[in-house]
C-alpha positions in Angstrom: 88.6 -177.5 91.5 87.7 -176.9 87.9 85.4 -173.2 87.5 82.1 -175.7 86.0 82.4 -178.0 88.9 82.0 -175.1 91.3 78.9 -173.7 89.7 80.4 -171.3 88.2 80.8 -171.4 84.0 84.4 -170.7 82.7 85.4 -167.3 81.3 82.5 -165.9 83.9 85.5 -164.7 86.2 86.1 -161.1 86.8 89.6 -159.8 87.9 89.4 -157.1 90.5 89.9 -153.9 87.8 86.4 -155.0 86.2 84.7 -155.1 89.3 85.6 -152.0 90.6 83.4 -149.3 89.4 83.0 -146.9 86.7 82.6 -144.1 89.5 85.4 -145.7 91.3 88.3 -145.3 88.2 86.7 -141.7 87.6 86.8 -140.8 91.0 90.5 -142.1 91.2 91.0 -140.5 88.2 90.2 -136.9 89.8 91.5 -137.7 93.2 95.0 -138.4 91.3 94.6 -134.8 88.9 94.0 -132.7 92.6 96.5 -134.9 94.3 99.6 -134.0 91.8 98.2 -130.3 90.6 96.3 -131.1 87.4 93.6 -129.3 89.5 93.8 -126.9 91.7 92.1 -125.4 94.7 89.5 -123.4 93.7 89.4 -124.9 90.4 85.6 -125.6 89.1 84.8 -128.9 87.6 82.1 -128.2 84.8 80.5 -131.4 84.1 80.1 -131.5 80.3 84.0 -130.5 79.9 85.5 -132.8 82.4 83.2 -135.6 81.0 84.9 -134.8 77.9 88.0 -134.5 79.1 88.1 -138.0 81.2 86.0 -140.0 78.3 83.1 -140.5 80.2 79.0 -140.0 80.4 78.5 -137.1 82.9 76.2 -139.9 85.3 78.9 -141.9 86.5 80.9 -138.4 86.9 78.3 -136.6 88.6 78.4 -139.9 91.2 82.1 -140.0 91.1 81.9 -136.1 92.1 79.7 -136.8 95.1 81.7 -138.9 96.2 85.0 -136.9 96.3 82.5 -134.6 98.4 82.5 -136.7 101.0 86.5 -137.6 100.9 86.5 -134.3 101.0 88.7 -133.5 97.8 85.7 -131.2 96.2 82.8 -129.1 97.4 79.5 -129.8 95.6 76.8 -127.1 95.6 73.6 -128.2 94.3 72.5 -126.0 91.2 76.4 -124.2 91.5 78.2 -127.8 90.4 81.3 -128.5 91.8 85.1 -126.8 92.9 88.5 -128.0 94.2 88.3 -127.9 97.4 90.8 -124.8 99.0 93.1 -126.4 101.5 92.1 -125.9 104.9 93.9 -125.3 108.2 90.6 -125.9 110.1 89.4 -129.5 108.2 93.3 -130.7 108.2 93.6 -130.1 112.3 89.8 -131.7 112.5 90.6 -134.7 110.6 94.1 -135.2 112.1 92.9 -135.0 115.7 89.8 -137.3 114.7 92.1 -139.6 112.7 94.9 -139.6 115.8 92.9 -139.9 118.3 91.5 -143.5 116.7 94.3 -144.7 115.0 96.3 -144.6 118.1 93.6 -146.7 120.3 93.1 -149.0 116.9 96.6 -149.7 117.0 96.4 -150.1 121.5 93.8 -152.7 120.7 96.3 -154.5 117.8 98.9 -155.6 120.2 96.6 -157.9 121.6 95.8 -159.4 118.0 98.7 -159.2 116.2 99.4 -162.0 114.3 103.0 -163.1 112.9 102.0 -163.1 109.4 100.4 -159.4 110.0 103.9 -158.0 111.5 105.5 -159.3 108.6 103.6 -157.9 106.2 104.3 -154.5 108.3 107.7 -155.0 108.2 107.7 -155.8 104.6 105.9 -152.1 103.8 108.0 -150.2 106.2 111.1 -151.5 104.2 109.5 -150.9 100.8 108.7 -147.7 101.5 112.1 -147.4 102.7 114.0 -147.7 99.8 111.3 -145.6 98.1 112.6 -142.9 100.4 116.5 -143.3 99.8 116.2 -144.1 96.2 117.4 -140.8 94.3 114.0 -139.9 92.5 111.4 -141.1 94.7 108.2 -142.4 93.7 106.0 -140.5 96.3 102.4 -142.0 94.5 103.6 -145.3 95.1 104.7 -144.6 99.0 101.5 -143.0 99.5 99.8 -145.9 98.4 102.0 -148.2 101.1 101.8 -145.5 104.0 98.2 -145.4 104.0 98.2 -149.8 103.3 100.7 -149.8 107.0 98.6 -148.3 108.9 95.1 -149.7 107.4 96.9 -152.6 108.2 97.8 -152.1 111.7 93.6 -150.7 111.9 92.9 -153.4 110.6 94.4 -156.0 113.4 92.6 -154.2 116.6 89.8 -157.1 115.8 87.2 -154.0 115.8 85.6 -153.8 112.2 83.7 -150.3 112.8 86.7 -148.9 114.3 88.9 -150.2 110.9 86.3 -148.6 109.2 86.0 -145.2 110.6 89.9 -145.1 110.0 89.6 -145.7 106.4 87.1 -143.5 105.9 89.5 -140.6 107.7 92.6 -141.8 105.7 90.8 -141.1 102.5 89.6 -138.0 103.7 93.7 -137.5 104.7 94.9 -138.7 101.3 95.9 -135.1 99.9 97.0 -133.8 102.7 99.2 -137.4 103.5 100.5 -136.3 99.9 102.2 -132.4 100.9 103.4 -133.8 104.2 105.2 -136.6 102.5 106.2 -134.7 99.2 106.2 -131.0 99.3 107.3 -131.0 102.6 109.5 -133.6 102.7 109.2 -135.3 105.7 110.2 -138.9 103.8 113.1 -139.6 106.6 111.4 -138.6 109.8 107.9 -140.2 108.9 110.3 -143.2 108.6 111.8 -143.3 111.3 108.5 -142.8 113.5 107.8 -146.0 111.6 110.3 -148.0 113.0 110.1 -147.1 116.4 106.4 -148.3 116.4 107.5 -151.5 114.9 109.6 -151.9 117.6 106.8 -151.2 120.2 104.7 -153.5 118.4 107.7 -156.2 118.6 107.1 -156.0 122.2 103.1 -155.8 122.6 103.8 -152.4 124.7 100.4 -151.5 123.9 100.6 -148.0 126.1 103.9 -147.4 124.2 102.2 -147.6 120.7 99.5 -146.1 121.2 101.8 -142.8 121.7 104.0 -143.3 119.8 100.9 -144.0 116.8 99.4 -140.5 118.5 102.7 -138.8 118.0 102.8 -139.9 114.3 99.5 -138.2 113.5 100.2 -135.3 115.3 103.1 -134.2 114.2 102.1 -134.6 110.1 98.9 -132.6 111.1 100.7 -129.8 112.8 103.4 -129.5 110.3 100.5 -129.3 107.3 98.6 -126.9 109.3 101.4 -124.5 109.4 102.2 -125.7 105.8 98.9 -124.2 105.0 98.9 -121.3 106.8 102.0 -120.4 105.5 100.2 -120.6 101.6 97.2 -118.7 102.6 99.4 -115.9 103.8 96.6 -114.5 105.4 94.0 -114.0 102.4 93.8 -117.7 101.2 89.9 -118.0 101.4 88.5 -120.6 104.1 85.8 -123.2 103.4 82.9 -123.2 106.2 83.5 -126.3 107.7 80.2 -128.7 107.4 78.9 -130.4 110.7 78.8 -133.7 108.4 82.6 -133.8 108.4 
């Protein structure tokens, strides 16, 4: 059906960049600069410079910055602006028991939805992000991106939409920390293979089975980064006081 005959005039169409927000792209933009180093715990954002530096109008930023507050990427003190928020060993074990804990039942409650097509787009991920991992420079962004799209997708088929949704909302909150475990610490090969045996689990609707081996997954990247963390700190890397809204 032609655009007119559908109501809707031709040329009117938007592809899915232009729809997505101004504070979206600057907020991805900033997420991407903490996530590879460009900024750095600790770091503080002054509005009028990084407006400048990203090409923007400091409204859109200052939105784009409370945002990142509640991913948890920066801490935003009213009057004080805004910093990089330090890594912490308290908010990674937090959101890594919260996260585990409802990833695992989200993915109990898939086995009794899953869908053909959905275990083949599973499959399909799991062997992208498998030649990501064996290829000689690995592109770690782009495995990131299909980690975190496997197991939104798995969320995704327990049929519950708040569930999916508190998952997503704990996966950004995860995103740099998903980053070291995967990168810095290079646990590529094992993360894999976890991977595969929760296919296989899935492959047989073993629901108990999934949701510990889905349990397992998250608990091992969450112990591994908190000792990761601890290991940085040394002892005198300062801690953020945790906030009873996270």
């Amino acid at each position: 059906m032609r655009q007119e005959e559908a109501g809707r005039p031709e040329g009117l169409a938007f592809d899915r960049e232009e729809v997505r927000t101004l504070r979206d792209r600057i907020a991805d933009r900033i997420r991407t600069l903490i996530i590879d180093g460009g900024l750095t715990p600790g770091d503080r954002l002054v509005e009028p410079d990084l407006a400048t530096r990203l090409g923007v109008s400091r409204t859109p930023l200052r939105e784009a910055l409370l945002q990142l507050d509640s991913e948890g990427f920066v801490r935003v003190t009213p009057r004080r602006g805004a910093v990089v928020s330090v890594l912490s060993h308290a908010d990674a074990a937090e959101t890594y028991q919260v996260k585990g804990v409802l990833e695992a039942y989200a993915a109990r409650l898939a086995c009794a939805h899953l869908l053909p097509a959905t275990m083949e787009a599973l499959h399909d991920l799991h062997e992208r992000m498998c030649r990501i991992a064996g290829a000689r420079t690995k592109d770690v962004r782009t495995l990131l991106q299909l980690n975190a799209e496997f197991h939104q997708t798995l969320s995704d088929a327990s049929g519950n939409e708040k569930l999916a949704g508190y998952v997503r909302s704990l996966r950004a909150q995860a995103l740099r920390y998903n980053y070291i475990y995967l990168s810095v610490l290079s646990h590529l090969t094992p993360s894999m293979k976890e991977h595969e045996r929760i296919l296989a689990a899935l492959a047989k609707r073993d629901a108990a089975l999934v949701e510990r081996l889905v349990r397992a997954h998250g608990d091992a990247a969450g112990k591994a980064l908190c000792a990761y963390i601890d290991s940085q700190a040394g002892g005198h890397q300062p801690q953020e006081r945790q906030r009873s809204t996270r």
